[in-house]
N, C-alpha and C positions, 0 to 999 in steps of 0.2 A: 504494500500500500504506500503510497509516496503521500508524504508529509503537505501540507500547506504552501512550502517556498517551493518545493520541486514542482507545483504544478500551477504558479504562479510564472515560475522560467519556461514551464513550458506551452504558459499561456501565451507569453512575451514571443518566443520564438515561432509560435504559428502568428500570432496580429506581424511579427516584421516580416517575416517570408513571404505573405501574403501579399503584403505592401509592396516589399521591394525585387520580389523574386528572385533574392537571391540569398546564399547560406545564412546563417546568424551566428556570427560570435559573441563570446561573452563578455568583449570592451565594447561591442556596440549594444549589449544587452543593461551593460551598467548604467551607460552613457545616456540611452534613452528613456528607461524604466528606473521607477524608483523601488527599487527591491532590498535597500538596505543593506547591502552585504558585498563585500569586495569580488572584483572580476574570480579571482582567486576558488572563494567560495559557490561562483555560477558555474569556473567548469568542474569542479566537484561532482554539482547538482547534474551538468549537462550530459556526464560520464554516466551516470546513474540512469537518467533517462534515455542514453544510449546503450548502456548493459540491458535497459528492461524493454526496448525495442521501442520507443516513443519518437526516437530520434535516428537521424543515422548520417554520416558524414559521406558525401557526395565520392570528396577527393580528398585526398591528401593536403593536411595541414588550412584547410576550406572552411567555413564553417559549418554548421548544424542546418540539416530541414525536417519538417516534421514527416512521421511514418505515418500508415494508414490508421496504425493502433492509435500513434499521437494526436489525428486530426479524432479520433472517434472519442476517446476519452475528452479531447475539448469541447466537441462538440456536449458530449454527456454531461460536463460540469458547468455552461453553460448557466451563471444565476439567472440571468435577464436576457429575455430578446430586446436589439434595442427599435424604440420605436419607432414610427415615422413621422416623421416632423408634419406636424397640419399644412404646410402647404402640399406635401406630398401626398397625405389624404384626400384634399380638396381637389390637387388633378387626377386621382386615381377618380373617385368620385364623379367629376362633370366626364372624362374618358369615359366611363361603362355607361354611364346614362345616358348617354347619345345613342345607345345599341336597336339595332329597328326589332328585331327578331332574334332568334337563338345563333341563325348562322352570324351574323354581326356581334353576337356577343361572343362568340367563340373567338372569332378573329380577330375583334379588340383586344381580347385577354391573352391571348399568345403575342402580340403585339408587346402589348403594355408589359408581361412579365421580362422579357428579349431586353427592351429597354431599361428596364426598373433593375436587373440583376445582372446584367453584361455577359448573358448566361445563353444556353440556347434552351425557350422554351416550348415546351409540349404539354396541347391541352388538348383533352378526350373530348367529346361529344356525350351531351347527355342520354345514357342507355336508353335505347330503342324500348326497349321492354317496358319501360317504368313512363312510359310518354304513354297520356289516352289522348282522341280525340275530342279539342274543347269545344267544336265550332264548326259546323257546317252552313255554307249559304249559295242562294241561286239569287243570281241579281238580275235582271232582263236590262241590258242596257239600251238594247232598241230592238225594232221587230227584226226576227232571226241573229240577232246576236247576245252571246247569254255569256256572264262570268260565276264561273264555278270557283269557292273558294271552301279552303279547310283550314283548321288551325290547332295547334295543337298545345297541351297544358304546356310544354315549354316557352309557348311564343312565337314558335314557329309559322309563318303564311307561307302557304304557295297557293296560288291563285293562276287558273289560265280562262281565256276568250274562247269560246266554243260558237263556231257558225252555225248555226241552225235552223234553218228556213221554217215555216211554218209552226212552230213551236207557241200556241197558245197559254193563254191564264190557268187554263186545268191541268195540262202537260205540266205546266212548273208548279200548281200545287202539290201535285203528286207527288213530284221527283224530288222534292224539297220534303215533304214528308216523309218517306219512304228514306231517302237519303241521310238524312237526321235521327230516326229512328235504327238507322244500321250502324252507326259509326261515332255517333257524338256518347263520349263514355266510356268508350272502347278502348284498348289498346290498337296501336298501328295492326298490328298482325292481325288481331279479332276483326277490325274494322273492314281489313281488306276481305276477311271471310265471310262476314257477314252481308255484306254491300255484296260480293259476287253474287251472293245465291237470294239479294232479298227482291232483285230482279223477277225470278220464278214465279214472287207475290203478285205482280204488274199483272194487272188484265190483258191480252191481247191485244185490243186495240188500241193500249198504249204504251204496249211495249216498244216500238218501233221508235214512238218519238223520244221515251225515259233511256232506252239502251245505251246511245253517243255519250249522254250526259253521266251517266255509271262510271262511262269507259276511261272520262276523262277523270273524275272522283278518282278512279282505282289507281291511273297516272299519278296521282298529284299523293296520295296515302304511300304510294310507293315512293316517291322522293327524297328517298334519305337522303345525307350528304355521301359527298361519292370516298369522304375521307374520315375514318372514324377519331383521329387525331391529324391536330394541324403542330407544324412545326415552322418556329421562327426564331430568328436570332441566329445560325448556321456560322457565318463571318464571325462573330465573336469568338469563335472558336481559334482565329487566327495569330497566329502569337506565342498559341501556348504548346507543349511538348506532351503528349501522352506514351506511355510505357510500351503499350503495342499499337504508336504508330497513330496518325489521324484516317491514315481509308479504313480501317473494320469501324471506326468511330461513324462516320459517313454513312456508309453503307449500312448501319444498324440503322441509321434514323432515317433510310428511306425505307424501312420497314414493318410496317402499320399493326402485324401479328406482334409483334418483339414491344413497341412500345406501348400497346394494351397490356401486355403482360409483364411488364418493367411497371407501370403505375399502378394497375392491379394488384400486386407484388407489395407495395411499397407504401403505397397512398390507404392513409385513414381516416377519422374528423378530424384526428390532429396533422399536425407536422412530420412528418418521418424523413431521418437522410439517412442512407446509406450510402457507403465511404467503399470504394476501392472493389475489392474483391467480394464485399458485401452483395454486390449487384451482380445475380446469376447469370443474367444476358449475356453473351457472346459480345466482346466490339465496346460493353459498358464497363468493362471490370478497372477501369484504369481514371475512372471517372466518379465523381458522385453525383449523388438525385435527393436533390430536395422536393419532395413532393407532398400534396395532399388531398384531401376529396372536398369535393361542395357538392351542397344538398337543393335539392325541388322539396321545400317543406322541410318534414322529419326523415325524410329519404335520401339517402347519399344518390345523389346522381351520374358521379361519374371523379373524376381526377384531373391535376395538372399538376405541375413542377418546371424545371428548371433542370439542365445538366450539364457539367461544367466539367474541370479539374479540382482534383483533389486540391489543389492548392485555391480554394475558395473563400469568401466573403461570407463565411456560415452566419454570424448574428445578420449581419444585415438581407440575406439571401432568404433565409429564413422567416422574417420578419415581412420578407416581399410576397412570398408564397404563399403567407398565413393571410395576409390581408386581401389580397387579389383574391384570394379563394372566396373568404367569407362576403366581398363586395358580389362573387358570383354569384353565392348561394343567398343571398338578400334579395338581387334582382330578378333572379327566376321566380322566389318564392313568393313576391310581393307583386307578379305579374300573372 
């Protein structure tokens, strides 16, 4: 168990590594930190924390960077996240409020986190499964032209223009009833099962004209996004050294299965980082992931984070993940 100043030195030497990306010795550790105790006595400490694997020296006569153990145990003792200054709130704040729909608030928040944490990041789409049907509508915008709209408890609209010639006041009561009755409530999946078959109900003689308008309904319930995670920030990554290399880094984050199951993995109500080799993925092991989940309501809805170098910004990184999240899970919940 290390004492109070050894992890004190080896709080010092992850905040300067961090900073300055490079070794930490213990006249720059005196120099800058008030630790009370002579250069003498830091590399004492520093030996200690490199006997117990916290630490470990690059090169020859170099000085000190932190190990994966190092950054983990930091991260673990960790008294305070530090906060975000209210002007920082205030732009995160007027950013997500401007969002039209869920796909706009997806791509605001991978946006804003990319910037907020100099990180690259990745944010999931609200589970399909946990999204019903809020909203069904048929609009007659003029004779033979009809707008079919859906909406879904995340926020989500897709809406398209259907031509339809001859399409009268009773054709769109029906369809509008019949339409509302198959899908508002539903899950995406039920909805699309029940709207196929609630067709069958339609009397004959109006089945003809309710059919087109179905077909476009079933269109528009099918429109997932075509990406279950978006990823941004990628260029931040430039700069920095990873242990195996930046193409398996690359290449994992063009792959959509890996980073559902990297957040999946990882991501809770709370905060979670995993450091180094913590992160099972293939291509992520040389990296951490600050991540966590936001909620639609009492329901975790999905995930996002951040993923960087070990050699990370953890209080402040942290502190950006937690908030961006909880501003997601506000806005969906209160929409």
């Amino acid at each position: 168990m290390l004492d109070d100043r050894k992890l004190e030195v080896l709080r010092a030497i992850v905040t300067d590594y961090v900073a300055s990306r490079e070794p930490v010795g213990s006249k720059a550790l005196v120099e800058r930190h008030r630790l009370g105790v002579s250069p003498a006595t830091v590399r004492n400490d520093m030996a200690v924390l490199e006997e117990e694997g916290y630490i470990t020296q690059p090169h020859t006569s170099a000085g000190r960077i932190p190990t994966d153990k190092g950054y983990r145990l930091f991260v673990d003792r960790l008294a305070t996240i530090k906060p975000l200054s209210a002007a920082e709130r205030t732009a995160i704040n007027r950013f997500m409020a401007g969002a039209l729909d869920v796909d706009d608030l997806v791509a605001r928040t991978v946006k804003l986190l990319a910037q907020l944490t100099h990180q690259v990041a990745v944010v999931q789409y609200p589970r399909a499964q946990r999204t019903t049907i809020a909203h069904a509508e048929l609009v007659q915008l003029a004779p033979g032209r009809l707008l079919v709209i859906v909406v879904s408890s995340t926020g989500r609209v897709d809406q398209q223009i259907l031509e339809l010639a001859g399409f009268g006041p009773e054709a769109l009561h029906l369809a509008t009833v019949k339409l509302r009755e198959a899908v508002v409530g539903w899950s995406t999946a039920e909805a699309i099962t029940r709207l196929a078959s609630a067709l069958d109900e339609v009397v004959p003689a109006m089945r003809q004209q309710v059919t087109p308008v179905f077909a476009v309904a079933l269109n528009l319930l099918g429109a997932e996004p075509t990406a279950q995670v978006l990823v941004a920030g990628v260029p931040n990554l430039a700069g920095y050294s990873f242990a195996s290399g930046l193409r398996p880094l690359l290449e994992a984050l063009e792959e959509q299965v890996v980073l559902l199951r990297l957040l999946d993995e990882a991501a809770t109500d709370e905060v979670t980082v995993r450091i180094g080799a913590e992160n099972t993925e293939e291509g992520f092991q040389s990296t951490s992931l600050v991540a966590a989940g936001y909620s639609v309501g009492q329901d975790r809805a999905a995930s996002l984070g951040v993923v960087g170098p070990t050699r990370m910004d953890y209080p402040s990184t942290i502190a950006s993940v937690r908030a961006v999240a909880r501003y997601v899970s506000r806005i969906l919940s209160e929409g």
